[in-house]
N, CA, C and O atoms as a printed pandas DataFrame, in Angstrom:
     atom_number atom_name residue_name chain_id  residue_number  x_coord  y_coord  z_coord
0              1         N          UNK        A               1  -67.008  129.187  -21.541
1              2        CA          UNK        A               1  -65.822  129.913  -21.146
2              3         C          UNK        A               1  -64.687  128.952  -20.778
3              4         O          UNK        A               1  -63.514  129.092  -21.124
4              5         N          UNK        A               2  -65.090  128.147  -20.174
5              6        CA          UNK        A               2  -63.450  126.825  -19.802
6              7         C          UNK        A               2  -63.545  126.044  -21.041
7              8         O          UNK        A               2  -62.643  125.211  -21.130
8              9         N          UNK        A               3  -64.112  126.060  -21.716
9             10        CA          UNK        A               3  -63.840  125.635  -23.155
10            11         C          UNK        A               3  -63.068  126.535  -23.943
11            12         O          UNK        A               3  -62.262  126.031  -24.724
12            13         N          UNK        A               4  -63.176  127.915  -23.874
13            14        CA          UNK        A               4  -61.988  128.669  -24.623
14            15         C          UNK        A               4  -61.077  128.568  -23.752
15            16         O          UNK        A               4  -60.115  127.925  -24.172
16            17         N          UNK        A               5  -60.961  128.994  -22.548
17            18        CA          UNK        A               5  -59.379  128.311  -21.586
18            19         C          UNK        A               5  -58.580  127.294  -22.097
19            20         O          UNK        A               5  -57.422  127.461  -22.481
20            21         N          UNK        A               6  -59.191  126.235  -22.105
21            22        CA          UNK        A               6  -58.721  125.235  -22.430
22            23         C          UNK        A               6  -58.168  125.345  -23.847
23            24         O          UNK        A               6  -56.964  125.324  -24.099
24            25         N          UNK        A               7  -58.985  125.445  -24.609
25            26        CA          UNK        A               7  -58.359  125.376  -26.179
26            27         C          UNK        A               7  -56.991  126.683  -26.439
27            28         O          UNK        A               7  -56.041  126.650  -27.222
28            29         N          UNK        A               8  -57.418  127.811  -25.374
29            30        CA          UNK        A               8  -56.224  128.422  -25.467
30            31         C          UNK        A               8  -55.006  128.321  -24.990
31            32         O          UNK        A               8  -54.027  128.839  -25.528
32            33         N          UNK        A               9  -54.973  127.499  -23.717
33            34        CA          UNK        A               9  -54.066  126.551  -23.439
34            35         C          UNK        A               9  -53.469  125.827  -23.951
35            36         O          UNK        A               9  -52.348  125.624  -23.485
36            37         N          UNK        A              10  -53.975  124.920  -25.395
37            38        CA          UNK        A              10  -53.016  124.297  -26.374
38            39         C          UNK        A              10  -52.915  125.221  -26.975
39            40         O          UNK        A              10  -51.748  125.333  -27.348
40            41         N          UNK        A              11  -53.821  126.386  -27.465
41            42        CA          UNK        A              11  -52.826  127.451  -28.176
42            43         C          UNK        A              11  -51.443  127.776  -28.161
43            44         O          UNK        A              11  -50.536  127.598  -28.975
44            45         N          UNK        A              12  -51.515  128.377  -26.862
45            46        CA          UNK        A              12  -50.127  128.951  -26.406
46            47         C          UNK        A              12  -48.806  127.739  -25.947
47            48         O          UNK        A              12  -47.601  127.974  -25.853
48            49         N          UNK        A              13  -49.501  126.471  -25.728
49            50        CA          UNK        A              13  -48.366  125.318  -26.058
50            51         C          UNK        A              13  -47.717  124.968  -27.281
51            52         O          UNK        A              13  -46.580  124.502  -27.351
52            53         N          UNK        A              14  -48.579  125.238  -28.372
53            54        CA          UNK        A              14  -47.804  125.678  -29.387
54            55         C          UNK        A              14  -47.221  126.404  -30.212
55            56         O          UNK        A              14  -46.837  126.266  -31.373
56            57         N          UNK        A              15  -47.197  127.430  -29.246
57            58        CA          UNK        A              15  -46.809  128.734  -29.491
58            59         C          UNK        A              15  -45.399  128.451  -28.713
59            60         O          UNK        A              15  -44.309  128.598  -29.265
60            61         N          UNK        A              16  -45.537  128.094  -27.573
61            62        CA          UNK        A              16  -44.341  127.817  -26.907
62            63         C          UNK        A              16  -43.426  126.627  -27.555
63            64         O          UNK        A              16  -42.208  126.530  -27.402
64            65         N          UNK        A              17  -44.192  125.807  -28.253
65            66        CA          UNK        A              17  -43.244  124.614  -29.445
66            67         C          UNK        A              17  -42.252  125.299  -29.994
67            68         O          UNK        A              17  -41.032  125.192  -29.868
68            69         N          UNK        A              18  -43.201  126.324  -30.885
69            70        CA          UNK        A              18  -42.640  127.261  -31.455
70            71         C          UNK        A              18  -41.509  127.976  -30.910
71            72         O          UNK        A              18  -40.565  128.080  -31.694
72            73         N          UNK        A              19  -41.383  128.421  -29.933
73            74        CA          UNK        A              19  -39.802  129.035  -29.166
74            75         C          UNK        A              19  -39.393  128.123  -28.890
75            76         O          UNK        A              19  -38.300  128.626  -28.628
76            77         N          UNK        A              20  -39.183  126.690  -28.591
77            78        CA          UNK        A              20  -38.279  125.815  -28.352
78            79         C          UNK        A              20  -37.642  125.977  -29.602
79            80         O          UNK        A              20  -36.602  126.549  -29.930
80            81         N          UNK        A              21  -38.666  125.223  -30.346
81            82        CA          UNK        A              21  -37.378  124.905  -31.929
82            83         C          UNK        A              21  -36.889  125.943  -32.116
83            84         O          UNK        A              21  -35.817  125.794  -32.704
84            85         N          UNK        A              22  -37.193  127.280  -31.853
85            86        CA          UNK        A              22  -36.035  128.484  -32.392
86            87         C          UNK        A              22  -34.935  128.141  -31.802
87            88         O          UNK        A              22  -33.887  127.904  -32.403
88            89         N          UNK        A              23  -35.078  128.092  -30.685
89            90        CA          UNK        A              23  -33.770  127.863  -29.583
90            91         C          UNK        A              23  -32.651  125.999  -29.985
91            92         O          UNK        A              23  -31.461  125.709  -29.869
92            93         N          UNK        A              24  -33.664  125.365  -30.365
93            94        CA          UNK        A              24  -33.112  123.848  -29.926
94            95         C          UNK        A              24  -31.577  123.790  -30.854
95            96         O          UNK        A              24  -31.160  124.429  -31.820
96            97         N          UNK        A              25  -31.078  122.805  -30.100
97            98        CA          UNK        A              25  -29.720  122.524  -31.170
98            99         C          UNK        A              25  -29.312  121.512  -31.572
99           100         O          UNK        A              25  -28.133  121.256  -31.815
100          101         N          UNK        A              26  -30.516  120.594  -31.730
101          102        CA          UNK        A              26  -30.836  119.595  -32.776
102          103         C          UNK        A              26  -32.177  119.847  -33.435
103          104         O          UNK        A              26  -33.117  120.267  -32.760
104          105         N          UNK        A              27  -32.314  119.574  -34.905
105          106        CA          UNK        A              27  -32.916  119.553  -35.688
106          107         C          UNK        A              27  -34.456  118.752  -34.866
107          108         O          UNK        A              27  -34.417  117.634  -34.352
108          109         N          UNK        A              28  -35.957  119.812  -34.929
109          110        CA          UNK        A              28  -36.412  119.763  -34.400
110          111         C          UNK        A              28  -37.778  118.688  -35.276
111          112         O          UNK        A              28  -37.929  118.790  -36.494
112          113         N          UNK        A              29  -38.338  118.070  -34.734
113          114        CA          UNK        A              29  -39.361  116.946  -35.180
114          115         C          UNK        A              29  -40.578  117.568  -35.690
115          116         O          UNK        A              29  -40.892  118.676  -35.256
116          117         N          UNK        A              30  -41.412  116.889  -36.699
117          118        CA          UNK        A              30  -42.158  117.681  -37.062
118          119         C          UNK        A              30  -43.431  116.012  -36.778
119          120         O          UNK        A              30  -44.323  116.190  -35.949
120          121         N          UNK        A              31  -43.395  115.174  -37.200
121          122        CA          UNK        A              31  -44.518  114.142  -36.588
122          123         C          UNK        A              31  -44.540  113.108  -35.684
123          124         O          UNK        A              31  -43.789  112.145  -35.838
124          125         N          UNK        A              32  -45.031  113.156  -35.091
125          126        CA          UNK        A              32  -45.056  112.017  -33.932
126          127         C          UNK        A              32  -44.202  110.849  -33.865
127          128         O          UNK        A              32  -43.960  110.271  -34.925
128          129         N          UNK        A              33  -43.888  110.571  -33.179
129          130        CA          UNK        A              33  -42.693  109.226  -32.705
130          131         C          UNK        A              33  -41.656  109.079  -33.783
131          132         O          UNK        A              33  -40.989  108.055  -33.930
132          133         N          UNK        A              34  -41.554  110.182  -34.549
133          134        CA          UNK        A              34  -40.479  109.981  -35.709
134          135         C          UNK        A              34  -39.353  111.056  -35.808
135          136         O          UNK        A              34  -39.443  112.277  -35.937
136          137         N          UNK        A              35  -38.314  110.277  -35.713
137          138        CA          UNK        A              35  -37.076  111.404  -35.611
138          139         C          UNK        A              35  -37.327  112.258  -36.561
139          140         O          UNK        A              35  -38.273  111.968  -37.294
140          141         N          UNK        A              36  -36.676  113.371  -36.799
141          142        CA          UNK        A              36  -36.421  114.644  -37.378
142          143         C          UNK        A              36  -35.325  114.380  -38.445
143          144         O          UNK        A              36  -34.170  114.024  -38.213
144          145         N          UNK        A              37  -35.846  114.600  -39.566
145          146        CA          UNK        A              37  -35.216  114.419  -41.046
146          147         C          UNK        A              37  -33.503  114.916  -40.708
147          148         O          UNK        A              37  -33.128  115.840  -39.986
148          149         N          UNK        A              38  -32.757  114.040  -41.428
149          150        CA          UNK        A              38  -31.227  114.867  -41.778
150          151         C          UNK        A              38  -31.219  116.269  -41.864
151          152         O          UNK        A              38  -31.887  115.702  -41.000
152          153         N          UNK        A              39  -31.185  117.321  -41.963
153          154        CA          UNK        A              39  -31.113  118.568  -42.565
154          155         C          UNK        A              39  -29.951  118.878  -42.770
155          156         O          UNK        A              39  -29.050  118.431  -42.060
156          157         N          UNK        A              40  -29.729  119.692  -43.766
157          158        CA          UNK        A              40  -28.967  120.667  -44.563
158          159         C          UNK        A              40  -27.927  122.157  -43.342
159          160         O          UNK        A              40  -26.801  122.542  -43.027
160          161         N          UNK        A              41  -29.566  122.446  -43.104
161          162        CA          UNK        A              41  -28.865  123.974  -42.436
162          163         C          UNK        A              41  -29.847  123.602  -41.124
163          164         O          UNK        A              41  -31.038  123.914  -41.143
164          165         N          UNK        A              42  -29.209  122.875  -39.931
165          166        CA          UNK        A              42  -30.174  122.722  -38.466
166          167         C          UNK        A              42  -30.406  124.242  -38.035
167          168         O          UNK        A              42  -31.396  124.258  -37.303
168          169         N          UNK        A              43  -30.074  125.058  -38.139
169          170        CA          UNK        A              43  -30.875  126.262  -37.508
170          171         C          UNK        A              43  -31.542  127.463  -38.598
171          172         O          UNK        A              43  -32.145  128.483  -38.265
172          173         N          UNK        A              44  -31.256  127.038  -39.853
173          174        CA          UNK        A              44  -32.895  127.657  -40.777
174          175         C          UNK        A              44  -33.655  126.506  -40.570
175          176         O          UNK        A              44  -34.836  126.692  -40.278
176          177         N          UNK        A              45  -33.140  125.048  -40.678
177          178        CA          UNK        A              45  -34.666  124.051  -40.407
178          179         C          UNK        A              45  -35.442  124.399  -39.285
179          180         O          UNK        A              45  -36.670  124.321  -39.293
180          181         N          UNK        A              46  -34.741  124.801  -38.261
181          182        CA          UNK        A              46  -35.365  124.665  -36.992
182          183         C          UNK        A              46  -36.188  126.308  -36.878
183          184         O          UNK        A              46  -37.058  126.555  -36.043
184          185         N          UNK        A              47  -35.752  127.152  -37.760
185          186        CA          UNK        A              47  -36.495  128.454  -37.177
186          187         C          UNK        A              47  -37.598  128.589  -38.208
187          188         O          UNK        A              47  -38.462  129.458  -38.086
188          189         N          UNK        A              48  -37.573  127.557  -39.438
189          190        CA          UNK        A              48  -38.843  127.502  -40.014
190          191         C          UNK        A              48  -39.535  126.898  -39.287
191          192         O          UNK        A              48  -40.724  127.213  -39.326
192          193         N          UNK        A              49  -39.111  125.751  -38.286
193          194        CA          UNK        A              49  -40.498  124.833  -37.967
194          195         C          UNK        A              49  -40.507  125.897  -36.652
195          196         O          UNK        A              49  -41.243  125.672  -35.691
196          197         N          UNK        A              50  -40.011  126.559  -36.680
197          198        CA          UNK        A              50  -40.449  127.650  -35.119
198          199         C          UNK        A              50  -41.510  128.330  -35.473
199          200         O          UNK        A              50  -42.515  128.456  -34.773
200          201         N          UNK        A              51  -41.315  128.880  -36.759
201          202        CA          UNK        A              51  -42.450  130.011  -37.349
202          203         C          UNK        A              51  -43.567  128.767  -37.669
203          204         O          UNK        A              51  -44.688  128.827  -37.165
204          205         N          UNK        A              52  -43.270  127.921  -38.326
205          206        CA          UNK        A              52  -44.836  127.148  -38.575
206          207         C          UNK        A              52  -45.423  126.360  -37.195
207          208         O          UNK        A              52  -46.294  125.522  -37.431
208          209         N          UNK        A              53  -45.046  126.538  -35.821
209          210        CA          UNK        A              53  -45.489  125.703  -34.941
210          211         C          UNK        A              53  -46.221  127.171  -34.483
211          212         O          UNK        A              53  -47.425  127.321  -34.272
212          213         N          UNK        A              54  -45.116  128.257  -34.384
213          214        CA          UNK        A              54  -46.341  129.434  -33.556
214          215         C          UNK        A              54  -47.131  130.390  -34.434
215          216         O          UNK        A              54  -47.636  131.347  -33.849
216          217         N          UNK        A              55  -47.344  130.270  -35.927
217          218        CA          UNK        A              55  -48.316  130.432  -36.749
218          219         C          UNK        A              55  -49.251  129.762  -36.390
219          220         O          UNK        A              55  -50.233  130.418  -36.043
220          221         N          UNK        A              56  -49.402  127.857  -36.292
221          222        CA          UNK        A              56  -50.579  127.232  -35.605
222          223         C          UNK        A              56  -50.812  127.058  -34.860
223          224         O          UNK        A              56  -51.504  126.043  -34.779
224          225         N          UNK        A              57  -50.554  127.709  -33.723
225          226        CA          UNK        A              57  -50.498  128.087  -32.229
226          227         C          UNK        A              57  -51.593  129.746  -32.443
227          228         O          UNK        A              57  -52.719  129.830  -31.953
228          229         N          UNK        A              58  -51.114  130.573  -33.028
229          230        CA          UNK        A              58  -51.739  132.231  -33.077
230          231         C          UNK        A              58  -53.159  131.635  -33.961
231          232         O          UNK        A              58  -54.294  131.925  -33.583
232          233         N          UNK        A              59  -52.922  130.851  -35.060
233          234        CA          UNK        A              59  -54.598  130.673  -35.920
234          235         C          UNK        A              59  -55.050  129.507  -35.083
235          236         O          UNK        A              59  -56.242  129.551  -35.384
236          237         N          UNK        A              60  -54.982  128.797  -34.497
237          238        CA          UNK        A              60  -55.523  127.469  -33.203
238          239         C          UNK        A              60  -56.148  128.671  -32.234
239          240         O          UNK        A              60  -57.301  128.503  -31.837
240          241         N          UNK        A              61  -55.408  129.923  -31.822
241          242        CA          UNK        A              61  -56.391  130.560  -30.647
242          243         C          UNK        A              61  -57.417  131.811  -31.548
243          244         O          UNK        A              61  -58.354  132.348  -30.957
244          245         N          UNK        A              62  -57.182  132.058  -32.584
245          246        CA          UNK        A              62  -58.164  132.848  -33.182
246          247         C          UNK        A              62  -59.443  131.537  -33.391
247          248         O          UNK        A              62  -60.619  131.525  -33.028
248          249         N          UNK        A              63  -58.806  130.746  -33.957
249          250        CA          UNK        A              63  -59.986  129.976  -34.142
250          251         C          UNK        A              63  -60.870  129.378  -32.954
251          252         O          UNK        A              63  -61.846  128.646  -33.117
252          253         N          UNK        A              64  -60.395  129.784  -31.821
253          254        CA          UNK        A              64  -60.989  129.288  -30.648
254          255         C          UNK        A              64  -62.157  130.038  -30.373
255          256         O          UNK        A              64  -63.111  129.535  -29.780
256          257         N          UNK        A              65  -62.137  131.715  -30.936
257          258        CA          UNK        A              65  -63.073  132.469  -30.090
258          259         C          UNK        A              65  -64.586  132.276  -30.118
259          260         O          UNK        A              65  -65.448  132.672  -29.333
260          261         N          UNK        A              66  -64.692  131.378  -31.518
261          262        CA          UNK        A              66  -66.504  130.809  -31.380
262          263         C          UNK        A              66  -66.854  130.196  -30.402
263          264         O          UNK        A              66  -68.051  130.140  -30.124
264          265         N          UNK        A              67  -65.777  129.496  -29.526
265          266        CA          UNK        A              67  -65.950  128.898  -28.417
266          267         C          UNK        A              67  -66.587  130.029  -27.311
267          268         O          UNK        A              67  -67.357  129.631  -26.437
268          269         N          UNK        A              68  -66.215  131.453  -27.410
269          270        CA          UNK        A              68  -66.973  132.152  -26.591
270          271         C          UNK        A              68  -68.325  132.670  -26.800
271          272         O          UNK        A              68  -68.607  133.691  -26.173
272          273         N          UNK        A              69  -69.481  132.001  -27.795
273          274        CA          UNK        A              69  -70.182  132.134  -28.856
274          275         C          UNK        A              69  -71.417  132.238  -27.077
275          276         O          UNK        A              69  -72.109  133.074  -26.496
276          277         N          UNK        A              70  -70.975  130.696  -26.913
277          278        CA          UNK        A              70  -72.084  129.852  -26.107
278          279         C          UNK        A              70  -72.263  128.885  -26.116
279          280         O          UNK        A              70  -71.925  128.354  -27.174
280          281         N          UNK        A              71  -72.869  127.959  -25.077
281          282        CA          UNK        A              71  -73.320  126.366  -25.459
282          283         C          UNK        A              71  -73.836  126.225  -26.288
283          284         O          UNK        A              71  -73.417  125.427  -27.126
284          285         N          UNK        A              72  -74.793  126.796  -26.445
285          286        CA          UNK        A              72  -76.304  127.013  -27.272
286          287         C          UNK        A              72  -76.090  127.123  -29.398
287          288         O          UNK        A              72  -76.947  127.112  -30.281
288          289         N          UNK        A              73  -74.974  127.191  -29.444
289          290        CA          UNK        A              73  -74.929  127.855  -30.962
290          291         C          UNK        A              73  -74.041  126.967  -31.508
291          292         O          UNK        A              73  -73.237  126.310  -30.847
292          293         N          UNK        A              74  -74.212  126.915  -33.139
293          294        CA          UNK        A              74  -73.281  126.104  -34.031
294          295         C          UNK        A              74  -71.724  126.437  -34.141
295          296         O          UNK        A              74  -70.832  125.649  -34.456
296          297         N          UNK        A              75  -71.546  128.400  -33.659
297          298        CA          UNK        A              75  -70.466  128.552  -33.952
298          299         C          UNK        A              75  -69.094  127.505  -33.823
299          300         O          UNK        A              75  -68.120  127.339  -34.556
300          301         N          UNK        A              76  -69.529  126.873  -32.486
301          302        CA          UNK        A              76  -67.760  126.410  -31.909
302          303         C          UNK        A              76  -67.987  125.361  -33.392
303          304         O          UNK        A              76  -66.948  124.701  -33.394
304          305         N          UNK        A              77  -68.555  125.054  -34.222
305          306        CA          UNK        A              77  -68.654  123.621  -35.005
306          307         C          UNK        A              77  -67.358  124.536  -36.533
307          308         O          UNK        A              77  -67.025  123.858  -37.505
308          309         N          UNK        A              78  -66.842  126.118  -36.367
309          310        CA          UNK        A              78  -66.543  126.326  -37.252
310          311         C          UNK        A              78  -64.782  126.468  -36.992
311          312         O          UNK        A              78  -63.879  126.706  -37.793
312          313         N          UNK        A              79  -64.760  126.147  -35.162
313          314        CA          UNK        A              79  -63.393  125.778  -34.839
314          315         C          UNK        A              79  -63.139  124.733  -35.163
315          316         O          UNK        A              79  -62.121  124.687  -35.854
316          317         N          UNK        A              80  -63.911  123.219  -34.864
317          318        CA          UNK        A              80  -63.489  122.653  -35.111
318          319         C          UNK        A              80  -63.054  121.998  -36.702
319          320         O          UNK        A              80  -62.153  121.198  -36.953
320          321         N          UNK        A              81  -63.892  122.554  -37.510
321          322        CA          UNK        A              81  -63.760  122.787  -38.990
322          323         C          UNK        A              81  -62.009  123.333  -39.431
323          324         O          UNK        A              81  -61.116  122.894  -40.156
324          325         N          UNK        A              82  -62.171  124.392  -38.616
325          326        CA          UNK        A              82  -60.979  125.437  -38.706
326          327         C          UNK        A              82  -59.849  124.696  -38.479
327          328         O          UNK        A              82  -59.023  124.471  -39.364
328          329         N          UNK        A              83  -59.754  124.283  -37.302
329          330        CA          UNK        A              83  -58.616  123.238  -37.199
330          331         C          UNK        A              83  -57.914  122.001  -37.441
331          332         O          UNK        A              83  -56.845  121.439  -37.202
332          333         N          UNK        A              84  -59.492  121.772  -38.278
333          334        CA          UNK        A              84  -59.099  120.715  -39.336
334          335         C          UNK        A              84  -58.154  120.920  -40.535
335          336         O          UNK        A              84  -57.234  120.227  -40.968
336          337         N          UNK        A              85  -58.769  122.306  -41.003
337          338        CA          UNK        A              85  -58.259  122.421  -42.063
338          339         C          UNK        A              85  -56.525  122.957  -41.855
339          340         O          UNK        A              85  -55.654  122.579  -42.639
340          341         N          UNK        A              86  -56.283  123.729  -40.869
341          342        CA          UNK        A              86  -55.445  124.512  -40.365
342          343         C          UNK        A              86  -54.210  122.899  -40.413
343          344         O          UNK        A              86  -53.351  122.698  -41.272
344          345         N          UNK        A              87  -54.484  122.140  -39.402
345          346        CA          UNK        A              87  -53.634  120.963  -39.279
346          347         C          UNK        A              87  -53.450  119.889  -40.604
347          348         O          UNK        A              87  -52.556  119.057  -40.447
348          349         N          UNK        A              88  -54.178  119.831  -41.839
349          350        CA          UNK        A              88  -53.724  119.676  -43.122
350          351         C          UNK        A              88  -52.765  120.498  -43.662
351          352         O          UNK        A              88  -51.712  120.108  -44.166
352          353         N          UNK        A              89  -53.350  122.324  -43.491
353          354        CA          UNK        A              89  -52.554  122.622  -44.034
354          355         C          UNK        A              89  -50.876  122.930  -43.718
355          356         O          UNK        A              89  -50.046  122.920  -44.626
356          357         N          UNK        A              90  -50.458  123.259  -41.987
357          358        CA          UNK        A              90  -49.552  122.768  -41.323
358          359         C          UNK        A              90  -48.590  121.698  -41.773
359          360         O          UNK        A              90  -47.395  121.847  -41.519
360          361         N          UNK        A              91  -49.203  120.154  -42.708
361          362        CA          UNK        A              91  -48.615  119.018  -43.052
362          363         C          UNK        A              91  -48.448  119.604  -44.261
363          364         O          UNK        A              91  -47.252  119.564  -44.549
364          365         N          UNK        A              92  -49.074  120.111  -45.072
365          366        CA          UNK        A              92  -48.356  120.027  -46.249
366          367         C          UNK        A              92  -47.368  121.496  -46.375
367          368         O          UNK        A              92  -46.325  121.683  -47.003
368          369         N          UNK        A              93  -48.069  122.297  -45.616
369          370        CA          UNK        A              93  -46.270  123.248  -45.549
370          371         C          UNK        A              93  -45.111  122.502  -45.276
371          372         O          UNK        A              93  -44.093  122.486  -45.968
372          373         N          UNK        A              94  -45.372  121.712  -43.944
373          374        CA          UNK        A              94  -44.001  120.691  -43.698
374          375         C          UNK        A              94  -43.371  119.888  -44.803
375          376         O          UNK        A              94  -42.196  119.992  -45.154
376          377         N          UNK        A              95  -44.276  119.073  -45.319
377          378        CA          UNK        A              95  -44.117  118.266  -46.219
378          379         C          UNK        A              95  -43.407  118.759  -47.544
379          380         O          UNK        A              95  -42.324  118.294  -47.899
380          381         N          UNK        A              96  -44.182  119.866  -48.349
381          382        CA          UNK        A              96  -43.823  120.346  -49.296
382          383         C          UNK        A              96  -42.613  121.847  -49.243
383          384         O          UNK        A              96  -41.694  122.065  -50.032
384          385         N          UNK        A              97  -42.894  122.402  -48.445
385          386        CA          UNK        A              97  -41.895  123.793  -48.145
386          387         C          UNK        A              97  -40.631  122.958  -47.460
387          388         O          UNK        A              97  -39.610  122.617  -48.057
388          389         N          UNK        A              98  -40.948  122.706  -46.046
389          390        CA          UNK        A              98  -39.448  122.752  -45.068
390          391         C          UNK        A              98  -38.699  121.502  -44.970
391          392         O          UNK        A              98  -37.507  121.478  -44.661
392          393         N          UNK        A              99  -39.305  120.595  -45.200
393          394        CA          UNK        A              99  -38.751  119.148  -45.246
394          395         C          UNK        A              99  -38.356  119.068  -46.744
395          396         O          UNK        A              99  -37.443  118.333  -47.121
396          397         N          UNK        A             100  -38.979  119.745  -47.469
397          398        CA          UNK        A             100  -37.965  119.303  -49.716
398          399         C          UNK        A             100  -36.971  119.926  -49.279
399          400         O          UNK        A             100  -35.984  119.221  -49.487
400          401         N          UNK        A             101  -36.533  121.396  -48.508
401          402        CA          UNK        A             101  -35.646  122.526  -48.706
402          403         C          UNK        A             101  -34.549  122.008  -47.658
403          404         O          UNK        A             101  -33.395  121.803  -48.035
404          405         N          UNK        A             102  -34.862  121.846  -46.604
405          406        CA          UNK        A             102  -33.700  121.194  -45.474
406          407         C          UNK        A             102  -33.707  120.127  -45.735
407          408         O          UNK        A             102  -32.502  119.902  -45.622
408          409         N          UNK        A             103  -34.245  118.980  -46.090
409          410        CA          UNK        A             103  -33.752  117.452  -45.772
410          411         C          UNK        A             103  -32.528  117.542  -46.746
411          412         O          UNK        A             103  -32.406  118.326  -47.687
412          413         N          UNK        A             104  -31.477  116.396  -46.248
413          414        CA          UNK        A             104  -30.151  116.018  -46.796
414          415         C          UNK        A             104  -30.178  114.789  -47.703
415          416         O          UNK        A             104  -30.676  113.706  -47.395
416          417         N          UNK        A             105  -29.585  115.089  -48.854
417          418        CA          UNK        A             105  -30.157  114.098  -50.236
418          419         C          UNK        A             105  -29.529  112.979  -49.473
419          420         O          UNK        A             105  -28.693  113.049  -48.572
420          421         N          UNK        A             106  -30.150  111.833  -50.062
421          422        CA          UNK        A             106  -30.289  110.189  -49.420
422          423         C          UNK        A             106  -30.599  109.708  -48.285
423          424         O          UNK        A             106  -30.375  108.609  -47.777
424          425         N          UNK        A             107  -31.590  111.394  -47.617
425          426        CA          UNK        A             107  -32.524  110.815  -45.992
426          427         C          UNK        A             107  -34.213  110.608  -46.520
427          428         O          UNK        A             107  -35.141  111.385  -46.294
428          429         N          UNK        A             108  -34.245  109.715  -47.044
429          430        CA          UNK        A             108  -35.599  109.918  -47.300
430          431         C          UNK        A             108  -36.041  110.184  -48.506
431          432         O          UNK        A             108  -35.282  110.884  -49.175
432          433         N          UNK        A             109  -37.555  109.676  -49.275
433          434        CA          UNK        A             109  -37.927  110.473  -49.723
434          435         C          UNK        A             109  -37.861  111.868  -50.546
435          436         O          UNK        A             109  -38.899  112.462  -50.838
């Protein structure tokens, strides 16, 4: 049970990511220690990465509930599976959807 707490706790932190970047009014970051691409249109960039931070925020706490399985059972082994795959696929939405469509030609890649 404080094992689903917990994991639902980063749930809803990135769920709450997710309402920052709706709100923010600079173009919001998508990987670690690295500024946030040029963009095109800063507030469709920013309300896509709103929807893709609290999409993996809502499937991060569904995928948590094997955690209420028990100590005893393989289930929680299909969260952490889950969120493997979930956080690949997160990068390549970024990568391929919101970062080709907002970045500003000659930032990058």
């Amino acid at each position: 049970m404080i094992g689903f707490v917990l994991w639902s706790i980063f749930g809803g932190l990135f769920i709450c990511l997710g309402i920052y970047a709706f709100f923010a009014k600079k173009p919001m970051g998508f990987w670690a220690n690295a500024k946030a691409p040029g963009v095109t249109d800063r507030r469709r960039y920013n309300r896509a990465m709103a929807k893709l931070f609290c999409v993996y925020g809502v499937g991060f706490l569904l995928l948590g509930l094997p955690l209420l399985a028990g100590q005893n059972t393989a289930w929680p082994l299909f969260s952490v599976a889950g969120v493997m795959a979930e956080s690949i696929a997160a990068m390549i939405a970024y990568t391929l959807v919101i970062e080709k469509k907002y970045r500003e030609p000659g930032h990058g890649a």
